[in-house]
Every structure is written in C-alpha cells, then in structure tokens.
DSSP file (Angstrom, degrees, kcal/mol; ACC not computed):
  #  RESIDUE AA STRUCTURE BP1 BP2  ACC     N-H-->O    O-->H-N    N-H-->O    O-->H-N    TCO  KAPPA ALPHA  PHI   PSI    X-CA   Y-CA   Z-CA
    1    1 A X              0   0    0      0, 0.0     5,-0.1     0, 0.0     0, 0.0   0.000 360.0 360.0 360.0 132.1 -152.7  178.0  -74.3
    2    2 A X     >  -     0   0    0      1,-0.1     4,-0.5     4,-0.1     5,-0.0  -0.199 360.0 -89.6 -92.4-160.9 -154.5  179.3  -77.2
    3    3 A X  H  > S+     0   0    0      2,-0.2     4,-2.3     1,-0.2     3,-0.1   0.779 118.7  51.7 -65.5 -29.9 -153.4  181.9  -79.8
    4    4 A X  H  > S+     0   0    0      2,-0.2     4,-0.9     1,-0.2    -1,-0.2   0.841 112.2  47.4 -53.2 -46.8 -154.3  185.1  -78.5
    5    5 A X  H  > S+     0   0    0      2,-0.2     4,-0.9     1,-0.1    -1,-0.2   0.432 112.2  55.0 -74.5 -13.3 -152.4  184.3  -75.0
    6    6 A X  H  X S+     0   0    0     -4,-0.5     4,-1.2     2,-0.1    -2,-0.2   0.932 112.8  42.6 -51.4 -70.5 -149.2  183.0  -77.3
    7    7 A X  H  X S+     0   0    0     -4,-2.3     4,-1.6     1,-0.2    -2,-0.2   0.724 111.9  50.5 -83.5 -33.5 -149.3  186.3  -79.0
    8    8 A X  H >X S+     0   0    0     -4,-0.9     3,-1.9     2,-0.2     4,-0.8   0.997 113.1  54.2 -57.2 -70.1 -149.9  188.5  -75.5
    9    9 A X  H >X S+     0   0    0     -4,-0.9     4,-2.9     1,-0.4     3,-0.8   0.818 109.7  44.5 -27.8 -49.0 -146.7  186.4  -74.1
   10   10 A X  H 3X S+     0   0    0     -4,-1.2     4,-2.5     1,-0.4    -1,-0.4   0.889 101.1  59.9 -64.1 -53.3 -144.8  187.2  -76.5
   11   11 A X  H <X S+     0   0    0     -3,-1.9     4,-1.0    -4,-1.6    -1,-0.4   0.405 105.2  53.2 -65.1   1.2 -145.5  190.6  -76.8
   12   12 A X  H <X S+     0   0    0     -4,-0.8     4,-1.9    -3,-0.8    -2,-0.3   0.841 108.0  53.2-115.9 -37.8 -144.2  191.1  -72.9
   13   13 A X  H  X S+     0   0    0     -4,-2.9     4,-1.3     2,-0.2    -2,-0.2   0.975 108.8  47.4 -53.8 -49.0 -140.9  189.3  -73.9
   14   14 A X  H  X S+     0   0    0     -4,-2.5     4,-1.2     1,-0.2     5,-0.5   0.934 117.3  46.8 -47.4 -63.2 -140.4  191.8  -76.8
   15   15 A X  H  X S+     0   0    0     -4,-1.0     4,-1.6     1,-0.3     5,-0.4   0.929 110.6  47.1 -52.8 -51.1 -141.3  194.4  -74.2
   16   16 A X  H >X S+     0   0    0     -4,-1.9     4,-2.5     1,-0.2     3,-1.9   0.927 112.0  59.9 -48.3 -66.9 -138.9  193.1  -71.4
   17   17 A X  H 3< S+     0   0    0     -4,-1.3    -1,-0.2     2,-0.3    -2,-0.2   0.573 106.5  36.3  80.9-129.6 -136.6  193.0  -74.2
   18   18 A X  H 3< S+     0   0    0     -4,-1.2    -1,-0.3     1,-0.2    -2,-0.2   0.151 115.8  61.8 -91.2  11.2 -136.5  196.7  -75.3
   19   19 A X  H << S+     0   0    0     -3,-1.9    -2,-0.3    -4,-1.6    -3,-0.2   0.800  92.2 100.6-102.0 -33.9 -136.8  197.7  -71.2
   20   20 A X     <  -     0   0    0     -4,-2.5    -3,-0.0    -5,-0.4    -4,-0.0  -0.070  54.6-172.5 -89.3 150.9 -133.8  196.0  -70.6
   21   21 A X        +     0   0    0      1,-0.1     2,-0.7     2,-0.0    -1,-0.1   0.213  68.5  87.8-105.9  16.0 -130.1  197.1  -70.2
   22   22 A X        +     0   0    0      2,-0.0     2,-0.2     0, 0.0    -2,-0.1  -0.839  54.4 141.9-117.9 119.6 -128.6  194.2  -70.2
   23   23 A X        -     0   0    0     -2,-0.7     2,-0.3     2,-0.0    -2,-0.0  -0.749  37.5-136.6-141.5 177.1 -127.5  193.1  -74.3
   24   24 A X        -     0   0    0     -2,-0.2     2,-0.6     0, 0.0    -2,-0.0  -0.945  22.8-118.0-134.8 123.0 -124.5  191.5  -75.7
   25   25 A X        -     0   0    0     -2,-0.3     4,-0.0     1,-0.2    -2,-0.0  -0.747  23.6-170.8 -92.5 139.9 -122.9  192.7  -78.9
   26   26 A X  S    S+     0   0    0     -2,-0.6     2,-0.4     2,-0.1    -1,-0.2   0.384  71.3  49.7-111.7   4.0 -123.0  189.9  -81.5
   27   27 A X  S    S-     0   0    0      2,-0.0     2,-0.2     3,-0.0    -2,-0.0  -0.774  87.9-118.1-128.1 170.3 -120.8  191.6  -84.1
   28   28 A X    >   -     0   0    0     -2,-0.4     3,-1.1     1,-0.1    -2,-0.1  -0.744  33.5-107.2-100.6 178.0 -117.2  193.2  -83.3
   29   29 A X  T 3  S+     0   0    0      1,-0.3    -1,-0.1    -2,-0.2    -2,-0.0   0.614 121.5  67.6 -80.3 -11.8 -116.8  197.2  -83.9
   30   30 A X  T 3  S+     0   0    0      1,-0.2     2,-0.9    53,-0.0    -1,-0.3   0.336  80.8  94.6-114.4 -18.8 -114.5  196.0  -87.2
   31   31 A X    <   +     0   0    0     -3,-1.1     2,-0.7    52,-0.1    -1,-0.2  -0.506  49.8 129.7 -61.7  49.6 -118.0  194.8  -88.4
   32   32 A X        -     0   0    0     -2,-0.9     2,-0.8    48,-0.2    -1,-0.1  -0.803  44.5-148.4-132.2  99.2 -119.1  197.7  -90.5
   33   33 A X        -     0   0    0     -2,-0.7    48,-0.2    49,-0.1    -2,-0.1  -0.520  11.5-134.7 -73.1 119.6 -120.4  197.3  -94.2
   34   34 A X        -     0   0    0     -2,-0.8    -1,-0.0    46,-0.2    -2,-0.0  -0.355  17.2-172.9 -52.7 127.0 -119.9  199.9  -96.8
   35   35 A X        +     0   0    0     -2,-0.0    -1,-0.1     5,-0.0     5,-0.1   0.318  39.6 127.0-114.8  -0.9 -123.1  200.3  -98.6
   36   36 A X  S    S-     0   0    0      1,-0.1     5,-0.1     3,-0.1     4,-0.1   0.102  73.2-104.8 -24.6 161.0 -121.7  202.6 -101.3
   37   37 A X  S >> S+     0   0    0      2,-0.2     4,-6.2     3,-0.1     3,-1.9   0.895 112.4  42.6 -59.2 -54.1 -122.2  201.9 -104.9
   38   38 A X  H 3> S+     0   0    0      1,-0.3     4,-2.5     2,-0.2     5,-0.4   0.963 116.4  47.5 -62.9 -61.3 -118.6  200.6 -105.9
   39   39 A X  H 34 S+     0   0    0      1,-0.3    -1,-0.3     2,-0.2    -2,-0.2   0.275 108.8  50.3 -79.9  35.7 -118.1  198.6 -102.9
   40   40 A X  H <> S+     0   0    0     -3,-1.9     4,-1.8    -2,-0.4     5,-0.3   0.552 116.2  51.1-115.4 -69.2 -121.5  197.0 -103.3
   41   41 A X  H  X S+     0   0    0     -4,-6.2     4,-1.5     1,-0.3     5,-0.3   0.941 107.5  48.4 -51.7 -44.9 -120.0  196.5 -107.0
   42   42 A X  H >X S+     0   0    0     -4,-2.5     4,-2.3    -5,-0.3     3,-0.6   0.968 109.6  50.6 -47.6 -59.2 -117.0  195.1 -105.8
   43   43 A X  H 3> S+     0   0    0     -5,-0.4     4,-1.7     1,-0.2     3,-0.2   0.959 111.6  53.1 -53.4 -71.1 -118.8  192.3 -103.3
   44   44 A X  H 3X S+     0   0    0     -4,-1.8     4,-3.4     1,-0.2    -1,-0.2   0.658 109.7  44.3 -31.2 -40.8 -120.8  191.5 -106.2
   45   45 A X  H <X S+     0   0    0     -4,-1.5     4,-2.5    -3,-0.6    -1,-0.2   0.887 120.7  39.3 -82.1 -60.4 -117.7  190.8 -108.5
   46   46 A X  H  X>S+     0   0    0     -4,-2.3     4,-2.0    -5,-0.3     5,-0.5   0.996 118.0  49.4 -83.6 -65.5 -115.7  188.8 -105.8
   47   47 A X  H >X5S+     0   0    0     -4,-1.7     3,-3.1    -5,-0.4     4,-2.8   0.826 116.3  47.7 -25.9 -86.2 -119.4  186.9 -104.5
   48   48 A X  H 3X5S+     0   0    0     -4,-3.4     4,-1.7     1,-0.3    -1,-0.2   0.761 116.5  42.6 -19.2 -58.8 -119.8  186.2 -108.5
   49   49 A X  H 3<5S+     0   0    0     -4,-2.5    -1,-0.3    -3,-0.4    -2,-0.2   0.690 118.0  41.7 -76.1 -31.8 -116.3  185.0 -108.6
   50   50 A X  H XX5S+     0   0    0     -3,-3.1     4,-1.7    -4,-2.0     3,-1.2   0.772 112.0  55.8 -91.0 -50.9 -116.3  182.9 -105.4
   51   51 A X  H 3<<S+     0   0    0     -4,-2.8    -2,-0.2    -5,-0.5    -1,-0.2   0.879 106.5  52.0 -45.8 -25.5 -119.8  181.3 -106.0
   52   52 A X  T 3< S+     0   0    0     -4,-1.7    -1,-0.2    -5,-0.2    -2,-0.1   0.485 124.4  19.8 -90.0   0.5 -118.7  180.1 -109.3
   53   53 A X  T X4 S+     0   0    0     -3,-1.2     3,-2.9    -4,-0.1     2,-0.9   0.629  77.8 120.8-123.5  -7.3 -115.3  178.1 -108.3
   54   54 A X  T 3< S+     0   0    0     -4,-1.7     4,-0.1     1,-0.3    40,-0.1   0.378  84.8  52.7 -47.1  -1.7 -115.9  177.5 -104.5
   55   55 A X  T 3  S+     0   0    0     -2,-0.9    -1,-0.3    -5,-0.1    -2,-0.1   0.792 100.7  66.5-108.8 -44.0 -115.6  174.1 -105.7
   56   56 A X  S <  S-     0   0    0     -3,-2.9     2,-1.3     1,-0.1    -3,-0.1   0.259 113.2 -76.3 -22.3 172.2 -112.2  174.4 -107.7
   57   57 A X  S    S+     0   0    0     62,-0.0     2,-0.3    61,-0.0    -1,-0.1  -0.696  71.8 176.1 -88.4  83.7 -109.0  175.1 -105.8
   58   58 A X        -     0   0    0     -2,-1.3     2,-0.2    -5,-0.1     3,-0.0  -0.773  10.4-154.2 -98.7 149.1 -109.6  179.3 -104.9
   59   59 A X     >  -     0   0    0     -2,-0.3     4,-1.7    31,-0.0     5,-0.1  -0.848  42.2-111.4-125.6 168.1 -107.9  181.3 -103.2
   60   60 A X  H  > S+     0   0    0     -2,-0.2     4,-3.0     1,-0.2     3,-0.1   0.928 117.4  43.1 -91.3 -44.4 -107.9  184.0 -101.5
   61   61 A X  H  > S+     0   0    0      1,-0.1     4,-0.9     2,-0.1     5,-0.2   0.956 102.8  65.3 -15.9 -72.4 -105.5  186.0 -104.8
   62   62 A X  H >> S+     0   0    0      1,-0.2     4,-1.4     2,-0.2     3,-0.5   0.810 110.1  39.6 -57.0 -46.6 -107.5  184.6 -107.6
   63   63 A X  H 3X S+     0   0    0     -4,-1.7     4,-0.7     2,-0.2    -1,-0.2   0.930 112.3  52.2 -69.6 -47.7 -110.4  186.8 -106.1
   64   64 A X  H 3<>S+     0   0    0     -4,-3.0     5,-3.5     1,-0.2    -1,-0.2   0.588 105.3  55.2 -63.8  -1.3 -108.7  189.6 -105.3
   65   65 A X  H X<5S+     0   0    0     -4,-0.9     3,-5.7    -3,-0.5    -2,-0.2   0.933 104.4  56.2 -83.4 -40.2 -107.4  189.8 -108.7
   66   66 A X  H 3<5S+     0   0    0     -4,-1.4    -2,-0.2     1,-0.3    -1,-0.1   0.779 108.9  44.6 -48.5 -31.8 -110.7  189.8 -109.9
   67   67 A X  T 3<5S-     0   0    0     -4,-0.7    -1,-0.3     2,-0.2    -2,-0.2   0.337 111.0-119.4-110.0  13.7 -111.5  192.6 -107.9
   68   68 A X  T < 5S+     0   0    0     -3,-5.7     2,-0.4     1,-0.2    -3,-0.2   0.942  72.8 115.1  68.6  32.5 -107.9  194.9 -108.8
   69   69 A X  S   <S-     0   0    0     -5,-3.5    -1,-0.2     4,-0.0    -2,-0.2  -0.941  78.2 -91.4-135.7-169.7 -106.8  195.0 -105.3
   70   70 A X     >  -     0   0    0     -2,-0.4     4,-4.3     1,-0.1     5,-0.1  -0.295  39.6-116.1 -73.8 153.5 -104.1  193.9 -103.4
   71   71 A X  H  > S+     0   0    0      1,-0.2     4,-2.4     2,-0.2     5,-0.1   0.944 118.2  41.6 -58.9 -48.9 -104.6  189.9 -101.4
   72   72 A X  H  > S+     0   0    0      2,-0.3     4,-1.3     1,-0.2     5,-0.2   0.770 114.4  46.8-102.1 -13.1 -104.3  191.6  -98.0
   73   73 A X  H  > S+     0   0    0      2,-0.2     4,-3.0     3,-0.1    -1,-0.2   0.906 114.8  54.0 -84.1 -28.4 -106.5  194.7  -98.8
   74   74 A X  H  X S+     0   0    0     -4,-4.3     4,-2.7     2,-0.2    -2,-0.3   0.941 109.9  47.6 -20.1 -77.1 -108.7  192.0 -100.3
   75   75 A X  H  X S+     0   0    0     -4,-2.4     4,-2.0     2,-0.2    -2,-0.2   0.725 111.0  41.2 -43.2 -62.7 -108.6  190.5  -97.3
   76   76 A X  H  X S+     0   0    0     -4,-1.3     4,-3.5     2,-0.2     5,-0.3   0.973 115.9  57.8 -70.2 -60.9 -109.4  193.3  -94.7
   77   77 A X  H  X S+     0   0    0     -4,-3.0     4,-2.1    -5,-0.2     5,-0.3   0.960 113.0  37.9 -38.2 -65.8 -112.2  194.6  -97.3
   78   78 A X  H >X S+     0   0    0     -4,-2.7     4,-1.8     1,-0.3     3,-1.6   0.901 110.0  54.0 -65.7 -30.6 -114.0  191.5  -97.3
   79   79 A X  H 3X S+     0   0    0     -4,-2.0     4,-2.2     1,-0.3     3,-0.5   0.902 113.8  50.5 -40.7 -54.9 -113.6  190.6  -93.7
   80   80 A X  H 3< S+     0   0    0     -4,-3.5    -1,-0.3     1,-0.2    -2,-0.2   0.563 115.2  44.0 -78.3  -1.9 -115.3  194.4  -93.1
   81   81 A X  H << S+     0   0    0     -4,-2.1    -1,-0.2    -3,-1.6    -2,-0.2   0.503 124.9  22.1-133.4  26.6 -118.0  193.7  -95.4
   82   82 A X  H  < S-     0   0    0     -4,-1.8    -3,-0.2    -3,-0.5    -2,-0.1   0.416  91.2-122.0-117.8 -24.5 -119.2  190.3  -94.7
   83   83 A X  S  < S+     0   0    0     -4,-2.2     2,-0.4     1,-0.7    -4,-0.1   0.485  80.2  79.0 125.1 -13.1 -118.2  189.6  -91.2
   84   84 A X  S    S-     0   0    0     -5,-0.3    -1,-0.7    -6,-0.3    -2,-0.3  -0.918  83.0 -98.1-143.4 146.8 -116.2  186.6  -91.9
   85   85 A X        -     0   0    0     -2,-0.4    -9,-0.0    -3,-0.1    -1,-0.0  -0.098  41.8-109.7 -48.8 146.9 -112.8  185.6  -93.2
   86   86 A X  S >> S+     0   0    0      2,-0.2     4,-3.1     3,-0.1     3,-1.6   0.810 116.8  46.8 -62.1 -66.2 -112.5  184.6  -97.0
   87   87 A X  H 3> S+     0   0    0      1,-0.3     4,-2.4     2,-0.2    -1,-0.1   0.853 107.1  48.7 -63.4 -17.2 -111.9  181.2  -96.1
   88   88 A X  H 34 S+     0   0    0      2,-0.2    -1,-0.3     3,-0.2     4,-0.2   0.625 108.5  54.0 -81.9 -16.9 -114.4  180.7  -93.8
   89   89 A X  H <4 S+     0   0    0     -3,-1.6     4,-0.4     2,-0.2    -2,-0.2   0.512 119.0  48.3 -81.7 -27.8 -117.0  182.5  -96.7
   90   90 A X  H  X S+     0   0    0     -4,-3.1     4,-3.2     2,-0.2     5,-0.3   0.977 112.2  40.5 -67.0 -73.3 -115.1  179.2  -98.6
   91   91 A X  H  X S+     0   0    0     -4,-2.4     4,-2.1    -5,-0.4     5,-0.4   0.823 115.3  51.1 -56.7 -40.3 -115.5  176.5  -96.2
   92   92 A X  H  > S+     0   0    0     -4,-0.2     4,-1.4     2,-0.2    -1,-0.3   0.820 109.5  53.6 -84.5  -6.6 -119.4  177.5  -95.3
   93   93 A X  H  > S+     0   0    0     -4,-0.4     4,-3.0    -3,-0.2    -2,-0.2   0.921 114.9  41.3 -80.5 -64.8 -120.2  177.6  -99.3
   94   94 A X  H  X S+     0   0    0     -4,-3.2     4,-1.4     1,-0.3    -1,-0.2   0.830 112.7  50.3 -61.4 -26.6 -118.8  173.9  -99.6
   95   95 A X  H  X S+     0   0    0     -4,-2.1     4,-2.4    -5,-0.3    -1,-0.3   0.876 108.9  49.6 -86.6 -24.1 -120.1  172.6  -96.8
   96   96 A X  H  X S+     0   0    0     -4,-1.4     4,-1.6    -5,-0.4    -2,-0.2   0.870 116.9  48.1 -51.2 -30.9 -123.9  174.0  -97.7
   97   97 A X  H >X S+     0   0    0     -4,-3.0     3,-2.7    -5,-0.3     4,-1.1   0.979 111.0  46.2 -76.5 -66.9 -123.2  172.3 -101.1
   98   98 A X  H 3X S+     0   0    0     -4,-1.4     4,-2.0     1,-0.4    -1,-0.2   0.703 115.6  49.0 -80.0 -34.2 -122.0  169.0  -99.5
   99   99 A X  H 3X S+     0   0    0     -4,-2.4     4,-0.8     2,-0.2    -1,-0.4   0.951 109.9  49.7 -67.0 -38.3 -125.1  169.2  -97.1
  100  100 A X  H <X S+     0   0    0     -3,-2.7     4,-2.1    -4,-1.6     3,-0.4   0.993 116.3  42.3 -66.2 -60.6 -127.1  169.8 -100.1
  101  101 A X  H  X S+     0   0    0     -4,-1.1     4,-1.0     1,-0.2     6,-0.4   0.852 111.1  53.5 -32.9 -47.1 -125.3  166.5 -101.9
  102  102 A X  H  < S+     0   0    0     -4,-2.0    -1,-0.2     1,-0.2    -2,-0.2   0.631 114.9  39.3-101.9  -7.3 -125.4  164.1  -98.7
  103  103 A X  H  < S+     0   0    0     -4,-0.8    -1,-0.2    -3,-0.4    -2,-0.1   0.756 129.1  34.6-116.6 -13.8 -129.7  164.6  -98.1
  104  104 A X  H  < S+     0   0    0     -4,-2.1     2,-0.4    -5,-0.3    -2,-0.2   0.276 112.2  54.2-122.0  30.3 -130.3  164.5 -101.9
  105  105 A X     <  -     0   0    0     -4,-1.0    -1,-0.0    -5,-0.1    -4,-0.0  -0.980  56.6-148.8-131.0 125.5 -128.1  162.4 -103.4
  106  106 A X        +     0   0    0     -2,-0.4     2,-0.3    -3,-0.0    -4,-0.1   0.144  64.0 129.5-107.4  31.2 -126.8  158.4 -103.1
  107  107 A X  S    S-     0   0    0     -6,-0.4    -2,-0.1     1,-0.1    -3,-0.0  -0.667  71.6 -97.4 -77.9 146.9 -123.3  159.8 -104.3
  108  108 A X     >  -     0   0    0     -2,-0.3     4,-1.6     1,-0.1    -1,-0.1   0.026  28.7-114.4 -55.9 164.3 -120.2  158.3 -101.5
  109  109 A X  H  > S+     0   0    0      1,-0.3     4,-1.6     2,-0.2    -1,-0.1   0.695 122.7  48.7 -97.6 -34.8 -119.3  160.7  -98.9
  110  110 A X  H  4 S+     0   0    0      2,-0.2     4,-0.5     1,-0.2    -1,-0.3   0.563 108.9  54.5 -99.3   2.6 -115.5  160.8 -100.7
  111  111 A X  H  > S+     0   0    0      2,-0.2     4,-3.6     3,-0.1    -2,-0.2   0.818 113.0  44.7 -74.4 -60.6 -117.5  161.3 -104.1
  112  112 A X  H  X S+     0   0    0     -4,-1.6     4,-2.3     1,-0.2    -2,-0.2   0.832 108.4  50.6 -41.9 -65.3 -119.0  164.2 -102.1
  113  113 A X  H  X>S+     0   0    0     -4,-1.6     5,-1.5     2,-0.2     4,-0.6   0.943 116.0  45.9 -75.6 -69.4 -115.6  165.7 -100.5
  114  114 A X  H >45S+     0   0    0     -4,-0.5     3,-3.1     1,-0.2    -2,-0.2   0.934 111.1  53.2 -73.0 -67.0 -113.9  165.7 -104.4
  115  115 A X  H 3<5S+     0   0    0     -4,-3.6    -1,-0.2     1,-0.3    -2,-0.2   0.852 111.1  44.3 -53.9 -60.8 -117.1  167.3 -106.0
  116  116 A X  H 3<5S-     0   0    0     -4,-2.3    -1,-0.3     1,-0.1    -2,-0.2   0.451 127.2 -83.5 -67.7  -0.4 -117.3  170.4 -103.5
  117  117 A X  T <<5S+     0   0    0     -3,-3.1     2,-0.3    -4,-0.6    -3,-0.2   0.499  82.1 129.5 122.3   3.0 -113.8  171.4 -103.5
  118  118 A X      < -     0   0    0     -5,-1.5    -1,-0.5    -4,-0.2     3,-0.1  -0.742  32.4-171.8-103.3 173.7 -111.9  169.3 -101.1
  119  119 A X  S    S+     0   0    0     -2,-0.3     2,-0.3     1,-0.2    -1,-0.2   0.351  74.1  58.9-117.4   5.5 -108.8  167.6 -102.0
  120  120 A X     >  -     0   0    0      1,-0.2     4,-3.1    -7,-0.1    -1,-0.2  -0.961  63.5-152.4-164.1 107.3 -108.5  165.7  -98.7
  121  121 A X  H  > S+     0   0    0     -2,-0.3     4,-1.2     1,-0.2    -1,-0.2   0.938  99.5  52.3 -50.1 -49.8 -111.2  163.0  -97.2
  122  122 A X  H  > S+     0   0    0      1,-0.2     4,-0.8     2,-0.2    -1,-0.2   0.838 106.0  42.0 -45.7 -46.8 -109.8  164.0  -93.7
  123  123 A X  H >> S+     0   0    0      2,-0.2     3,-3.0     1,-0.1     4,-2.0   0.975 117.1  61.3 -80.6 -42.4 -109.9  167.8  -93.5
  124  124 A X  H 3X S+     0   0    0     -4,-3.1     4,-2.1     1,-0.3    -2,-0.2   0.683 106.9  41.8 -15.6 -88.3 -113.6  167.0  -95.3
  125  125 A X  H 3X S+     0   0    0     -4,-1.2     4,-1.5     1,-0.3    -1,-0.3   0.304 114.0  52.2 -84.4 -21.1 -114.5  165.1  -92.5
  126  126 A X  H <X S+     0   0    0     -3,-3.0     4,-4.2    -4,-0.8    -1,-0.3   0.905 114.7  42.6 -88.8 -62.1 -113.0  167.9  -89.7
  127  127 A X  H  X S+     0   0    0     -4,-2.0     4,-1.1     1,-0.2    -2,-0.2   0.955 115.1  45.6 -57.3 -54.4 -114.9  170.9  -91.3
  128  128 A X  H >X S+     0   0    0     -4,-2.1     4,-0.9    -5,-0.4     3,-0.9   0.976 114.3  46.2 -45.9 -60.8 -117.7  169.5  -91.7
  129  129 A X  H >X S+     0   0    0     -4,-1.5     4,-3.2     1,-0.2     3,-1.4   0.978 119.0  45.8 -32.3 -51.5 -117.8  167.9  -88.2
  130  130 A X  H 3< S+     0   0    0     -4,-4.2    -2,-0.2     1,-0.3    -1,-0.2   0.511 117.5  38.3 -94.1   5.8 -116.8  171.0  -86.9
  131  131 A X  H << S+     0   0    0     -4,-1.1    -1,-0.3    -3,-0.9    -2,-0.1  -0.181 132.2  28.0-116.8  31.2 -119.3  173.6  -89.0
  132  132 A X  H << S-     0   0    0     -3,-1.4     2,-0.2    -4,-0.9    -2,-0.2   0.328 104.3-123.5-154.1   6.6 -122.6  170.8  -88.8
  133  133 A X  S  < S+     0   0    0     -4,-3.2     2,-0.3    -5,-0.3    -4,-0.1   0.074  83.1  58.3 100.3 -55.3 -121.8  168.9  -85.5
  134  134 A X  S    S-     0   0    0     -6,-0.2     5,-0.1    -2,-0.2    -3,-0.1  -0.997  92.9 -77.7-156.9 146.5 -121.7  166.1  -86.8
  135  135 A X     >  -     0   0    0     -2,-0.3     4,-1.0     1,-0.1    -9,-0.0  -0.190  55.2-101.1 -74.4 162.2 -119.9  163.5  -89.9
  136  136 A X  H  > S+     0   0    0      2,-0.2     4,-3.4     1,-0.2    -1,-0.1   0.634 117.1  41.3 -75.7 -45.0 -121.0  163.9  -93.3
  137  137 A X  H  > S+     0   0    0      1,-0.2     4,-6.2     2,-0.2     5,-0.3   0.868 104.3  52.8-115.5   0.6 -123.3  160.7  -92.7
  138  138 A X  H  > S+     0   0    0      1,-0.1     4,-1.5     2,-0.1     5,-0.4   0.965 114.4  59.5 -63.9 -24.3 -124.9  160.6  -89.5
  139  139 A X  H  X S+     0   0    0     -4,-1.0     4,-1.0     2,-0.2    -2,-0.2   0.869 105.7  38.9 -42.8 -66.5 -125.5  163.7  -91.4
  140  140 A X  H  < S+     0   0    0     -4,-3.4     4,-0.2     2,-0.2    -1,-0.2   0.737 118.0  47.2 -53.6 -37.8 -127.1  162.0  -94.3
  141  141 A X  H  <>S+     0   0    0     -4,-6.2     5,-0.9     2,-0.1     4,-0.3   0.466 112.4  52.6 -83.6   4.4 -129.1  159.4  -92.2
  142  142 A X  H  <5S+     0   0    0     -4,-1.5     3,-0.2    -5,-0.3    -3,-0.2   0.750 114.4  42.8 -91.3 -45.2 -130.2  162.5  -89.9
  143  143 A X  T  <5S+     0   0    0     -4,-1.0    -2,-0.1    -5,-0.4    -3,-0.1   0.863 106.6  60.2 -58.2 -39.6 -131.4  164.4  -93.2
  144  144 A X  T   5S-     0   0    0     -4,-0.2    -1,-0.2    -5,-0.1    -2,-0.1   0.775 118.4-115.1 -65.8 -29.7 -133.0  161.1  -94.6
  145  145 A X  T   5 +     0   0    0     -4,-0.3    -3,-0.2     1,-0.3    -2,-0.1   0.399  67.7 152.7  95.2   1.0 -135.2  161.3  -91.5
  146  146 A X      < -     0   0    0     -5,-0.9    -1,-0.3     1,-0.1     2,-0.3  -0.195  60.5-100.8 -30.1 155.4 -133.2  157.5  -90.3
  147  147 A X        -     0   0    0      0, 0.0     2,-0.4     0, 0.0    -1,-0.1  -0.706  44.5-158.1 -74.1 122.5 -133.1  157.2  -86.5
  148  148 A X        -     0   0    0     -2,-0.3     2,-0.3    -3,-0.1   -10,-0.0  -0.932   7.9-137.5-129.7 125.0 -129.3  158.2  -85.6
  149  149 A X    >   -     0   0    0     -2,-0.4     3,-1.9     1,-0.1     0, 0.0  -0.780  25.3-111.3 -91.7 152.7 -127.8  157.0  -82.2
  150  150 A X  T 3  S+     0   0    0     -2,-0.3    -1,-0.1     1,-0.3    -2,-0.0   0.761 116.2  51.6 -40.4 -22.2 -125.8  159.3  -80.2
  151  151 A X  T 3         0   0    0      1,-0.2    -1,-0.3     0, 0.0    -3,-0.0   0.663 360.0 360.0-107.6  -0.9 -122.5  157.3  -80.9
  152  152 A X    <         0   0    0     -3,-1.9    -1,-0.2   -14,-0.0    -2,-0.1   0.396 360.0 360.0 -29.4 360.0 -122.9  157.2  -84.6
C-alpha cells in the first residue's frame, strides 16, 4: 500500500472517529487544571522542589511546605492539577531515572535502587515491575537490544 492510500485510510478512521457516539472518558470529572497565574506558580515551585530531591527521602509535607499550604490541601491541589497522586508523580520520576540508569549505565541494579531514591531492594523491584512490566534487568537486557526470554 503506498503513501497516498496510508494517508486516505487514515483519514476515514479520523472521520469514523469524529462520526461516532460511542467514546470513553480517559480522565475523571476531578481532573480539571487551573491554568491561572499563581497556581501555574505554585506547580512550578512544588515540580522545582520534587524534581530536585525525588531521589532523597520526600514527602509529601516537605513539598507542601514549600508551597505554604496545608499536606492535605497539597494534596487535593496537586492531585487536581496533574492527574495523579504525589506519590505516584514520586514513584514515575524514579522509575524514569532508574530506566534511564539500567540502559546507560553498567552500575548493579541495588546500586541503581539506592541512587534513585529507594531505601528497599524489594519495593524497587515491585514498582518497577509493576510501572515497566517487567524487573529492572530483563529491563536492562531488553534496552541493550539482548534477546530476553519470556521467563526471564
């Protein structure tokens, strides 16, 4: 199929599409980001604040002090303007890093887990499984471009 008849195709899914009435909402109604000035400044402040310790022991305080409010209005704020749980904004920052470590790196997988902020090879090895699929080094020989068997 050449290009032109790719690009036709394509264009009749979009269309099908926007004719259709049947969708799925992929965010909840509690999903709504403030695009105001302050709280744009505020996200910035607490983003600054998490991107530069996610590796440290943070919590979900230490940010909201940063940002003058209370832990649980912290909490509800950030949740409504990223979509996600503080800790789950935690957990995907450390595991991006630890992905970043395990495909460029020949540092140990528990070298790995210490440097990005966990204290504990085990829950390493859970989150990660359970936000990439799959441990930290089929992970690494899948990255390397190694031949990985299914029971790895």
């Amino acid at each position: 199929v050449g290009g032109l008849e790719r690009l036709i195709r394509f264009l009749r899914v979009l269309e099908l599409l926007a004719d259709s009435r049947e969708y799925e909402l992929l965010s909840s109604p509690d999903f709504s980001p403030n695009v105001d000035a302050a709280t744009l400044n505020t996200m910035q402040r607490a983003i600054l604040h998490i991107h530069g310790h996610f590796t440290e022991k943070i919590q979900l305080p230490d940010v909201a002090s940063v940002v003058n409010m209370s832990t649980n209005t912290f909490s509800r704020f950030f949740i409504k303007n990223t979509g996600r749980s503080f800790t789950d904004y935690v957990v995907s920052l450390r595991i991006g890093r630890a992905c970043k470590l395990l495909s460029e790196s020949d540092e140990t997988v528990t070298d790995i887990c210490y440097e990005v902020g966990y204290t504990n090879l085990s829950n390493f090895n859970r989150a990660f499984l359970r936000h990439v699929g799959k441990s930290p080094s089929v992970y690494r020989k899948a990255a390397r471009g190694k031949r990985v068997s299914p029971d790895s």
